[in-house]
C-alpha positions in Angstrom: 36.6 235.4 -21.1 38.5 236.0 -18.2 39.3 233.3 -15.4 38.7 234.0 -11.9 42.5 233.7 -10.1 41.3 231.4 -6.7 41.3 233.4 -3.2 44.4 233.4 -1.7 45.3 231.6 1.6 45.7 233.2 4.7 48.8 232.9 6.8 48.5 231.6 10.0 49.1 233.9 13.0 52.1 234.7 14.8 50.6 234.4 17.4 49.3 230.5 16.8 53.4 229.4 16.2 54.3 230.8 19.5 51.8 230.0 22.1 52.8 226.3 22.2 56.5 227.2 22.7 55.4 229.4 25.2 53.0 226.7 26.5 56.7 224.3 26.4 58.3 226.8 28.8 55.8 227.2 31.1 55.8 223.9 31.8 59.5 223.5 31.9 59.5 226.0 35.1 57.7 224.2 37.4 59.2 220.9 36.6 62.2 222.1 37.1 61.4 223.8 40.3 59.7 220.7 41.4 62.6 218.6 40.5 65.7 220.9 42.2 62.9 221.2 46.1 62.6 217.2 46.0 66.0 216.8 45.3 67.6 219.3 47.8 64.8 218.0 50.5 66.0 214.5 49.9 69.7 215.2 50.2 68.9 217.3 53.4 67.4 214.5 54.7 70.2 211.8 54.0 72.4 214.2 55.0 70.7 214.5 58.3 70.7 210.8 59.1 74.0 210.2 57.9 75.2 212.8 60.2 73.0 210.7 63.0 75.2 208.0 62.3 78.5 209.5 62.8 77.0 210.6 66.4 76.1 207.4 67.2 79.3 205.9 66.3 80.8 208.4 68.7 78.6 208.0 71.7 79.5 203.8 71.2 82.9 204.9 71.7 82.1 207.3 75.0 80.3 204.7 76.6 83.5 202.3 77.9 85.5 206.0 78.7 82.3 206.4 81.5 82.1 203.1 82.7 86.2 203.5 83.3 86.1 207.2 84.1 83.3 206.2 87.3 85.2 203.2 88.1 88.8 205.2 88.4 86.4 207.9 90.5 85.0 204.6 92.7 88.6 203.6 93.1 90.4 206.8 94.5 87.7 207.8 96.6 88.2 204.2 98.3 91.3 204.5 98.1 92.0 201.7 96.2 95.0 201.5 93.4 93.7 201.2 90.0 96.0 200.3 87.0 94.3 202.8 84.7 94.3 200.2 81.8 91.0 200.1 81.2 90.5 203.7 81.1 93.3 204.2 78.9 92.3 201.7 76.2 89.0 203.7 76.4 90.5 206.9 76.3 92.5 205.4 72.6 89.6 204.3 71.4 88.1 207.3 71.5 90.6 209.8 70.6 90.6 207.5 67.4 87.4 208.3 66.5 87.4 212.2 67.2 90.2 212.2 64.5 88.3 210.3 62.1 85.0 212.1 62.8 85.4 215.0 65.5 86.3 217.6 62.4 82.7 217.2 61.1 80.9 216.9 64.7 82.8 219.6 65.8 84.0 218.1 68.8 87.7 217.9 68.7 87.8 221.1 71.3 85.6 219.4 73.9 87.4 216.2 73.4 90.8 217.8 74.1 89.5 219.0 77.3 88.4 215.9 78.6 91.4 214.3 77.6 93.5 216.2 78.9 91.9 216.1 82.4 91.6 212.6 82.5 95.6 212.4 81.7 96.0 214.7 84.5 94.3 213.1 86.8 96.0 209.7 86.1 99.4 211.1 86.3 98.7 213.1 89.8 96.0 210.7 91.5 94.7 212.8 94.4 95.4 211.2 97.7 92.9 212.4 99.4 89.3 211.0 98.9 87.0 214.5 98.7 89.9 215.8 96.3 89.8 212.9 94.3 86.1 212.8 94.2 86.0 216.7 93.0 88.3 216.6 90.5 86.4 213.3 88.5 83.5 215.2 89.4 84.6 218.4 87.3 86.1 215.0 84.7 82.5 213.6 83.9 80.8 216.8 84.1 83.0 217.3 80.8 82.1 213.9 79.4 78.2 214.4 79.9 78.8 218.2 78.2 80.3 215.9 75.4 77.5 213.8 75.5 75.1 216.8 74.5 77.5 218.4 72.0 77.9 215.6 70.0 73.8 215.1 70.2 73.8 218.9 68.6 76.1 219.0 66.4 75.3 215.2 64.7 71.3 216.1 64.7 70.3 213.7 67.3 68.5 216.2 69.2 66.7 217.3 66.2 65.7 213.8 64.7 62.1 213.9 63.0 61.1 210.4 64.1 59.6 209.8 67.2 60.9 206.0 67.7 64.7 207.3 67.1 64.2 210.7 69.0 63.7 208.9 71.8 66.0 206.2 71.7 68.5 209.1 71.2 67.4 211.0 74.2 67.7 207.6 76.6 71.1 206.5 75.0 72.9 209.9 74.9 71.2 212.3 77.7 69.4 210.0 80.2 71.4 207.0 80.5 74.8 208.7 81.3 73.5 210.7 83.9 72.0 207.8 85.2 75.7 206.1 85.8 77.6 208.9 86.7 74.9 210.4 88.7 75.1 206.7 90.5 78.7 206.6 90.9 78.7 209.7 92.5 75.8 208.1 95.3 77.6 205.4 95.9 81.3 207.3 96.7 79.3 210.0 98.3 78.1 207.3 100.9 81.6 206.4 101.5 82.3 209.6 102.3 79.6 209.9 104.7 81.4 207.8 107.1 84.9 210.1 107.0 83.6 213.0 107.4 82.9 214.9 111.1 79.3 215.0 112.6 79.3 218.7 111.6 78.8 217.9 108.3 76.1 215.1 108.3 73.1 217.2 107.7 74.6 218.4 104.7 75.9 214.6 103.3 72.4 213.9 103.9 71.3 216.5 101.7 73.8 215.6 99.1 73.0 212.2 99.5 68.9 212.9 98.9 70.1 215.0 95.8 72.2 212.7 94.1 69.7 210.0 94.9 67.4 212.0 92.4 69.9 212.5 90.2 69.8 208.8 89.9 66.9 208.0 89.4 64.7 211.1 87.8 67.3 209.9 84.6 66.6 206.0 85.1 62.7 206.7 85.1 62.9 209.2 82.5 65.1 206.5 80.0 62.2 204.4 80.8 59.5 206.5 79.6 61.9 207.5 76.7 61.9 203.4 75.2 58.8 202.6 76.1 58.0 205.7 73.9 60.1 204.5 71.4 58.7 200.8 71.5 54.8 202.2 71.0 55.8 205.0 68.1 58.0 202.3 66.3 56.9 200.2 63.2 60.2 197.7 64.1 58.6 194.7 65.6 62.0 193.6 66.5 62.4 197.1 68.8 60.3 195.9 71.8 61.7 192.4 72.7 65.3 193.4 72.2 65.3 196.7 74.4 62.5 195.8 77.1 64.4 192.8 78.4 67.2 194.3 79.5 65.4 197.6 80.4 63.8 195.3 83.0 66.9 194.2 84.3 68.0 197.7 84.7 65.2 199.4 86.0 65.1 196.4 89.1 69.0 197.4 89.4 68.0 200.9 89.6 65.7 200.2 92.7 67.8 198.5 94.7 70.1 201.1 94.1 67.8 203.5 95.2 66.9 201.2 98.4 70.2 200.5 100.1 71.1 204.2 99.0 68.0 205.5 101.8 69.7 205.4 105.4 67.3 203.4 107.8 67.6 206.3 110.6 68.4 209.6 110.7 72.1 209.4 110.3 73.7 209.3 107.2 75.3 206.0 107.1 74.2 203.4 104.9 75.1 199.2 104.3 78.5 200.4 102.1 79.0 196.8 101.1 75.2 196.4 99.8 75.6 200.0 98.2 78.5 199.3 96.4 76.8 195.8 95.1 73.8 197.8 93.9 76.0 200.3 92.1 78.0 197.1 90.3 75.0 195.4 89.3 72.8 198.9 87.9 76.2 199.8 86.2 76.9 196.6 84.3 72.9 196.4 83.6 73.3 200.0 81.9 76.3 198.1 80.0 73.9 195.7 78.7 71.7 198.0 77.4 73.5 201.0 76.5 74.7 199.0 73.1 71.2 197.5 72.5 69.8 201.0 72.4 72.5 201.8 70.0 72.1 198.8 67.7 68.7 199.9 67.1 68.9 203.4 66.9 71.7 203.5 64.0 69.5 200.3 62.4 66.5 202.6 62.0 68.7 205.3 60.9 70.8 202.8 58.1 66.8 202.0 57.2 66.0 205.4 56.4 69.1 206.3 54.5 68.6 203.6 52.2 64.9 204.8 52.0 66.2 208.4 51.2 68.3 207.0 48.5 65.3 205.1 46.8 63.5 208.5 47.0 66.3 210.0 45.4 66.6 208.0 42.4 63.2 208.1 42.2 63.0 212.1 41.9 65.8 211.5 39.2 63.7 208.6 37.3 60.9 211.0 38.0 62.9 214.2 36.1 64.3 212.4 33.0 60.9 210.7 32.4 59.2 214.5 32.5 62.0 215.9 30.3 62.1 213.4 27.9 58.0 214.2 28.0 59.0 217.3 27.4 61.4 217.1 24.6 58.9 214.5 22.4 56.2 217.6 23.1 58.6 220.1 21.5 59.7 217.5 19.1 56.1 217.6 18.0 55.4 220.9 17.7 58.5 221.6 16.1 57.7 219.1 12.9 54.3 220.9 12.6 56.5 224.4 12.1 57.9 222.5 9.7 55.2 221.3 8.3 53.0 224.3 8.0 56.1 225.8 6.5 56.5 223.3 3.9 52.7 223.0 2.8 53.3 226.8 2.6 56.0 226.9 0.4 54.3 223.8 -1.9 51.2 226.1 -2.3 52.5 229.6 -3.4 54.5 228.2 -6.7 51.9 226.2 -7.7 49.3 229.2 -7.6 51.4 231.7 -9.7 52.3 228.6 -12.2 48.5 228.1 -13.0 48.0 232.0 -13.2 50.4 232.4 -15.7 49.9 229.5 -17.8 46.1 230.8 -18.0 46.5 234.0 -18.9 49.3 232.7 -22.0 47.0 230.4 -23.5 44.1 233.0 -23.4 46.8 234.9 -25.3 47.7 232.3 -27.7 44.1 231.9 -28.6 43.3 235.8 -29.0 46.2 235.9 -31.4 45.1 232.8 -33.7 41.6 234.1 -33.9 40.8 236.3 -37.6 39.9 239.4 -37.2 36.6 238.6 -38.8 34.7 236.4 -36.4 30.9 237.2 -37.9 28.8 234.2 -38.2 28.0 232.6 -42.0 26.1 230.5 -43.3 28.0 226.7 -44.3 31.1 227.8 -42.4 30.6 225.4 -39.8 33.2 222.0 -40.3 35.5 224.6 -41.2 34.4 224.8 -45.0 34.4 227.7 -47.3 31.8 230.5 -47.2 29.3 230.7 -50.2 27.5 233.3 -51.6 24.4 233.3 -51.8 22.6 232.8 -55.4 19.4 234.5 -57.1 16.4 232.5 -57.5 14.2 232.0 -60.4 10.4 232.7 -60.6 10.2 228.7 -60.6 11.7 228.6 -57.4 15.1 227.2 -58.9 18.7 229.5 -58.9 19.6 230.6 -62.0 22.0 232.9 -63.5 19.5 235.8 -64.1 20.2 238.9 -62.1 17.2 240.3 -60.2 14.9 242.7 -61.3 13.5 245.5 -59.3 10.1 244.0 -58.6 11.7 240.6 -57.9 11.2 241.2 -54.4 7.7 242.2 -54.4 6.8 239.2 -55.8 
């Protein structure tokens, strides 16, 4: 008899050992992409507000060359001599840090210009007072055009806050056209007096004009930090920037008041003017840092934040690649595995098969050729044959007749 051989198994598909290394992959991309647009939006980012930083380092540093620069105009429209110390330490100071930081604000060409007129205009000092008072006009009109490059080129202008936008946009646009724009008042009146009666309608007009100059600035800084104050999550913002705001604003007014001639002429109290002008400039000096200490505070705050986000998105990518590499970790031990039980299962199938078919072959070739039944050959004993009985019934030793079977 023949034994069945058992149904062979079916190998799995190739399909079945590739879809979850496929399924690996797929999900590789989009981590990866994930990983490389956090990180690059983060560095962007830090980028940007370190960049904020290096302008605000560099508009600390402009604000003694315009205090000077006004005060050297104030001086040789009154005809007054001024040692030019102060401007020139300002001046130093400043050149220092365009070397150190002008290459990457891109501000070394302005910065020459300016410094080079201001050098010329301490070495010649125009004698006369409406020369003197063109030429540091045409002087500051480069320092505020500095003023706005190095809010371009550092980012200011584009900051994504609203609390440092506008703190930016008071310290850098508003604030230094307020105090030029009110030096300018203040020798303008001074001039007033010099000049023939020809010309007093138009001094008055210039007078009006740079009496908005002023002030349109001093009201907009205004706006620009209370702005700041209400958008900002610093609670230490308000009282350290409104105080002196006050201060300046009140400076501002009576700037504005003794500027206004009580009659139709254009002379004004020169002696209150020029009071006014000291006290709203040395206000502006009081707050001009204060808006700076803030603004690169909240910029140093979200650097550090931008850092934490950055090793976060690098925590965040080794956690979902190591994720990753105990996934194909585990499907790669159940290749192995399947492969193994594989290999286990077809030698032991064609050992059984052949050891079947050599015993049924051992046992066909021991059997004798002879394999009919007989009687008393079971136990393994020797067939008998079989005797004749007797007419009693017993065996004998007589043969059988012919009629013995009829009977």
């Amino acid at each position: 008899m023949t034994v069945p051989a058992p149904p062979a198994r079916r190998r799995p598909l190739a399909v079945g050992r590739v879809l979850p290394l496929l399924l690996l992959v797929a999900l590789l991309a989009p981590m990866t992409l994930l990983f490389v647009q956090a990180w690059r939006l983060t560095a962007d980012d830090r980028d940007l507000a370190s960049r904020e930083r290096l302008g605000v380092e560099y508009l600390r540093a402009l604000a003694p060359v315009t205090d000077a620069l006004v005060n050297a105009q104030s001086a040789a429209v009154a005809g007054r001599p001024a040692s030019g110390e102060a401007l020139t330490r300002a001046v130093e100071a400043a050149a220092s840090v365009d070397a150190r930081i002008g290459d990457e604000l891109h501000s070394q060409e302005r910065w020459a210009g300016l410094r080079a007129r201001i050098e010329a205009l301490g070495a010649r000092g125009p004698a006369d007072p409406e020369d003197a008072f063109a030429a540091y006009g045409e002087a500051t009109d480069l320092l505020l055009a500095l003023y706005r490059k190095i809010r371009e080129t550092s980012g200011l202008v584009r900051d994504p806050r609203s609390d440092s936008f506008f703190l930016q946009d008071g310290v850098g646009e508003e604030l230094p056209e307020a105090v030029v724009a009110a030096g300018r008042l203040v020798d303008l009146a001074l001039l007033a007096d010099r000049r023939p009666a020809a010309d007093r309608n138009r001094t008055t007009g210039e007078l009006a004009a740079l009496r908005m100059a002023a002030l349109t600035p001093a009201g907009d800084l205004a706006t620009d930090l209370r702005a700041a104050v209400d958008s900002s999550e610093s609670a230490d913002l308000g009282p350290s920037v409104l105080t002196p705001l006050d201060a300046y604003q009140r400076a501002v007014e009576a700037l504005a008041a003794h500027s206004a001639p009580g009659d139709r002429s254009a002379v004004v109290n020169q002696a209150q003017l020029v009071g006014a002008r000291l006290n709203a400039q040395t206000a502006a000096g009081q707050l001009q840092p204060v808006i700076l200490g803030e603004l690169d505070a909240l910029l140093a705050e979200r650097v550090d934040a931008l850092a934490r986000d950055r090793w976060l998105t690098v925590a965040a990518g080794v956690l979902a690649a190591l994720l990753w590499a105990a996934l194909g970790a585990v499907w790669l031990a159940a290749v192995r595995r399947a492969r193994r039980r594989a290999a286990e299962t077809r030698p032991g199938r064609d050992d059984g098969q052949g050891q079947s078919n050599g015993d049924q072959q051992q046992r066909a070739a021991a059997a004798p050729e002879n394999t009919s039944w007989q009687p008393g050959a079971a136990g393994g004993a020797e067939p008998r044959q079989l005797q004749p009985v007797r007419s009693g019934g017993e065996p004998g030793t007589a043969q059988w007749g012919p009629f013995d079977a009829a009977r």
